[in-house]
C-alpha positions as a printed Julia matrix, in Angstrom:
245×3 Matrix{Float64}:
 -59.03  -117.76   99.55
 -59.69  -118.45  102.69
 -58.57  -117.54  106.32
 -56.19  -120.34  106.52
 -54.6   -119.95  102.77
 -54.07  -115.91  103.95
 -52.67  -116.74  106.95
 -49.84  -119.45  105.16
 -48.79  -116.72  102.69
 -48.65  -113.54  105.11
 -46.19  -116.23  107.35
 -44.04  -117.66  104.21
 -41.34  -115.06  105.39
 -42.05  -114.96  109.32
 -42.69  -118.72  110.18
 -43.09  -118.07  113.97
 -46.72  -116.99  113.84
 -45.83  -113.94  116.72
 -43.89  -110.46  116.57
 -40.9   -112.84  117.9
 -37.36  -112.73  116.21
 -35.2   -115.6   115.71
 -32.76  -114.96  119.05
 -36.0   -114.42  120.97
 -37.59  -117.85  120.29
 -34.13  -119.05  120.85
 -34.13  -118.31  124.07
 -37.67  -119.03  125.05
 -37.01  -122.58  124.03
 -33.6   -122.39  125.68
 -35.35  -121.21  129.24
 -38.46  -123.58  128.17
 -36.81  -126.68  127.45
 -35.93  -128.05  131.6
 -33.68  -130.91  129.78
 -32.02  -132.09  127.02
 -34.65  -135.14  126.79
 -37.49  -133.46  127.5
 -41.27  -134.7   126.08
 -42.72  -130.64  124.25
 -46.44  -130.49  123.22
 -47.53  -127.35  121.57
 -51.35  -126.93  121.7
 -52.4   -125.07  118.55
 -49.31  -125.99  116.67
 -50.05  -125.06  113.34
 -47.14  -125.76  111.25
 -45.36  -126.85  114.41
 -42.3   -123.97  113.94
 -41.66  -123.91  117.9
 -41.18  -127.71  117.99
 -39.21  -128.11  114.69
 -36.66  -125.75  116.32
 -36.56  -127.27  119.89
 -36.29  -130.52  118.08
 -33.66  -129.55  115.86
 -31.63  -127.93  118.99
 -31.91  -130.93  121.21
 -31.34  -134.02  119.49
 -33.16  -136.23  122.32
 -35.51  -134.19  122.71
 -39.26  -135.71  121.4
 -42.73  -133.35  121.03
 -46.07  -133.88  120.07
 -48.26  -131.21  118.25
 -52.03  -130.24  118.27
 -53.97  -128.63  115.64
 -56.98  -128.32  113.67
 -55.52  -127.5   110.48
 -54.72  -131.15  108.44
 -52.89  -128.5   105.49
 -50.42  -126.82  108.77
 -49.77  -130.14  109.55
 -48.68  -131.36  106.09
 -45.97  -128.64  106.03
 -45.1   -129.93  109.56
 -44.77  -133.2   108.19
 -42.67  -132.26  105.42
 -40.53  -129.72  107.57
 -39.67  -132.0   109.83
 -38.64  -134.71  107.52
 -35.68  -132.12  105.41
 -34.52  -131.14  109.19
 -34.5   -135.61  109.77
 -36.52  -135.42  113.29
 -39.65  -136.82  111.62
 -39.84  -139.97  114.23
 -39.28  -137.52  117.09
 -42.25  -135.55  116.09
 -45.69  -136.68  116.79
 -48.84  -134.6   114.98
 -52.39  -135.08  116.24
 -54.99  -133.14  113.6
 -58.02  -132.37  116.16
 -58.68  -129.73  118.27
 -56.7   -129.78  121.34
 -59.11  -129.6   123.84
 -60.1   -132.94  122.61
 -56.36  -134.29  123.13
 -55.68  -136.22  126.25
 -52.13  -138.41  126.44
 -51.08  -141.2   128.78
 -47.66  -139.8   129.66
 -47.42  -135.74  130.92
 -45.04  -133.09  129.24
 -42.3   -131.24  130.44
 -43.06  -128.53  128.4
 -46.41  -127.01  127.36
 -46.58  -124.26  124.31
 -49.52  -121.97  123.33
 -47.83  -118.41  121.75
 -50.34  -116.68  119.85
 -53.07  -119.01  120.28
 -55.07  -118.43  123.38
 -57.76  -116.63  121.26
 -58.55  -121.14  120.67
 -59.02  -121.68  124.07
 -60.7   -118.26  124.51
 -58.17  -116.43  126.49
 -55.38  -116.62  128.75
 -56.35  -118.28  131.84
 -58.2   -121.02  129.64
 -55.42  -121.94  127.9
 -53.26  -122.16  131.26
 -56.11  -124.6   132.31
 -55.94  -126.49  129.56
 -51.94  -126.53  129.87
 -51.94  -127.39  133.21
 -54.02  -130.92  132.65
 -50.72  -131.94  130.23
 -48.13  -130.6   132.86
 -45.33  -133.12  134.4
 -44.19  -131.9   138.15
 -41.85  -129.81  137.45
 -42.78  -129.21  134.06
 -42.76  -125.54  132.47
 -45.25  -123.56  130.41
 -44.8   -121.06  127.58
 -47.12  -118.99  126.83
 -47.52  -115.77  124.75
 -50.44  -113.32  124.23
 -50.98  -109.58  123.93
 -51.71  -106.56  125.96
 -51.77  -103.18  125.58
 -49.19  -100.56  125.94
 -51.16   -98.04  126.28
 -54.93   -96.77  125.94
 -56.44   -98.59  123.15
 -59.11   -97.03  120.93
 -62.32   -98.67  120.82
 -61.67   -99.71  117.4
 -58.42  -101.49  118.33
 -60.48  -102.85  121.11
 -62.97  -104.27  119.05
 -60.46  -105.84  115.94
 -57.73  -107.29  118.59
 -59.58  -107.88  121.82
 -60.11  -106.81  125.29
 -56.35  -107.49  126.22
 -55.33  -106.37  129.44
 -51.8   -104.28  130.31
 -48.66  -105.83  130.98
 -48.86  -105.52  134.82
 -52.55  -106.48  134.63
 -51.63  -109.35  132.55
 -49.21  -110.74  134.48
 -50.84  -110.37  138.03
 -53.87  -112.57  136.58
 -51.1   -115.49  135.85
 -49.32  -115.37  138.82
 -53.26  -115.12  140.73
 -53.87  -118.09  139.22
 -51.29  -120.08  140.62
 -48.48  -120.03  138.3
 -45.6   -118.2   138.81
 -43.33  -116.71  135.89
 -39.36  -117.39  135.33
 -38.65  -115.68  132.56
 -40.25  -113.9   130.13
 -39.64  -111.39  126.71
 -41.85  -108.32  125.65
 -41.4   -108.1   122.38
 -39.96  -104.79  121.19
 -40.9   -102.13  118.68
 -38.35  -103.63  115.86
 -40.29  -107.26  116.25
 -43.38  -106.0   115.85
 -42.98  -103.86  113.3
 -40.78  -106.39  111.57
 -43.81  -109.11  112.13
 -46.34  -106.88  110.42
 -44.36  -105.66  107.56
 -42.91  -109.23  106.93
 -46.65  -110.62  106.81
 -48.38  -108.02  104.54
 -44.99  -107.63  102.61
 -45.28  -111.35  101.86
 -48.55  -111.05  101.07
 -48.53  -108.29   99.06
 -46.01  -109.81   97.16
 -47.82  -113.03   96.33
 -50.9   -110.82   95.36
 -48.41  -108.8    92.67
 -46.85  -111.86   91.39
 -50.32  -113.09   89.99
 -52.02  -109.82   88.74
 -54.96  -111.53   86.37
 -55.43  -114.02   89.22
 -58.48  -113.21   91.34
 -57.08  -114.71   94.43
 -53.86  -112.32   93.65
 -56.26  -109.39   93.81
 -58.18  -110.44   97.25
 -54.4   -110.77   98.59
 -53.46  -107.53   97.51
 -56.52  -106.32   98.79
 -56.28  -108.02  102.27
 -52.63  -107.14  102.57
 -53.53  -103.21  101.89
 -56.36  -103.33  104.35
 -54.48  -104.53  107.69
 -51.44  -102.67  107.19
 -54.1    -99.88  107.44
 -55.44  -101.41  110.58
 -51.47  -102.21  111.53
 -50.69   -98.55  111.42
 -53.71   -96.52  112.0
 -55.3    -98.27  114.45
 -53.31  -100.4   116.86
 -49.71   -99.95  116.2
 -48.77   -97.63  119.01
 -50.6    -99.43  121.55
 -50.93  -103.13  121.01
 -47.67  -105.05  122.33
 -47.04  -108.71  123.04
 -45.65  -110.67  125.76
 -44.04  -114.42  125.95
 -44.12  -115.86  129.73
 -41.85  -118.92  131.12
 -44.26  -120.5   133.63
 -43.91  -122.67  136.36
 -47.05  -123.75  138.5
 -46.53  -122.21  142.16
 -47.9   -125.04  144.08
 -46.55  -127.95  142.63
């Protein structure tokens, strides 16, 4: 299996691809969404979760979604057709800093995708060219809590702390109005949902060789989970507005 196929299965039970629970993305989108006809892109949509819910929330609401991955998509596709906001929802399958549009958004997402754009302040950039005056970003991406090992360093990234994190934002001309750091029970939940799931899938098939590299994979980062960056990793979602606008 590949990265992709791993990734679908660990997120069969946690859909929101971030330690986020459901009354947290609630009310991201809520503070997000400026009005109840707003135009939403999400760059690096995957299966296009965020906009499925703001769609299904405001029912003149219309978003467009980016991604790379034509399979994501397809469950977008099908997702939004059971919730009936299909013509609402437009997919693009390319990468997304290839995707211009004639008209600007009033909301931008990116949550648990700047590693695409390779890091933070690129992916504000590349927010900022779909922006409407006005318009909001939300944004999410990780930091640590505390010391990180240079293991955790070297698996997750050289993340910043919170204060550190949100000082580069606001020095780079966007200022925040609201935000959510995600709390112990979300992450935890996150990781045990995603190897739980995948776990599972693995034990369901057990003379299936893709069953065995799940099992595998699944019993290798919980490991990393819980040896190596569980007590310092944490994760941050950011409400952004640009400062000079």
């Amino acid at each position: 299996m590949n990265r992709e196929e791993i990734s679908q299965i660990a997120h069969a039970d946690h859909p929101i691809k971030a330690p986020l629970d459901d009354g947290s993305v609630r009310r991201l989108l809520e503070r997000g969404v400026p009005r109840a006809d707003a135009r939403v892109l999400d760059l690096g949509c995957g299966s296009a979760e965020w906009l499925l819910r703001a769609l299904d929330a405001h029912p003149h609401l219309r978003a467009e979604g980016v991604d790379i991955s034509g399979e994501a998509l397809a469950l977008a596709d099908r997702a939004a057709s059971r919730l009936g906001v299909r013509e609402r929802l437009v997919l693009h399958h390319r990468s997304a800093a290839d995707f211009t549009s004639v008209e600007p958004f009033d909301l931008v997402l990116s949550v648990g995708a700047t590693h695409a754009f390779g890091g933070l302040l690129p992916t504000l950039a590349e927010a900022r060219k779909h922006l409407a005056p006005g318009g909001r970003v939300l944004i999410g991406e990780g930091f640590w809590d505390r010391e990180p090992s240079p293991e955790a360093v070297e698996m997750l990234g050289d993340f910043a702390d919170l204060a550190t994190t949100v000082d580069r934002v606001v020095a780079d001309g966007w200022t925040p109005v609201d935000g959510h750091v995600s709390t112990r029970g979300e992450l935890d939940a996150y990781e045990w949902s995603c190897w739980g799931s995948l776990a599972s899938w693995g034990l369901d098939r057990p003379a299936d060789p893709d069953g065995s590299q799940a099992l595998e994979t699944a019993g290798v980062r919980r490991s990393e989970w819980l040896r190596v960056y569980r007590d310092t990793w944490g994760f941050v979602s950011l409400v952004l507005r640009r400062t000079a606008d």
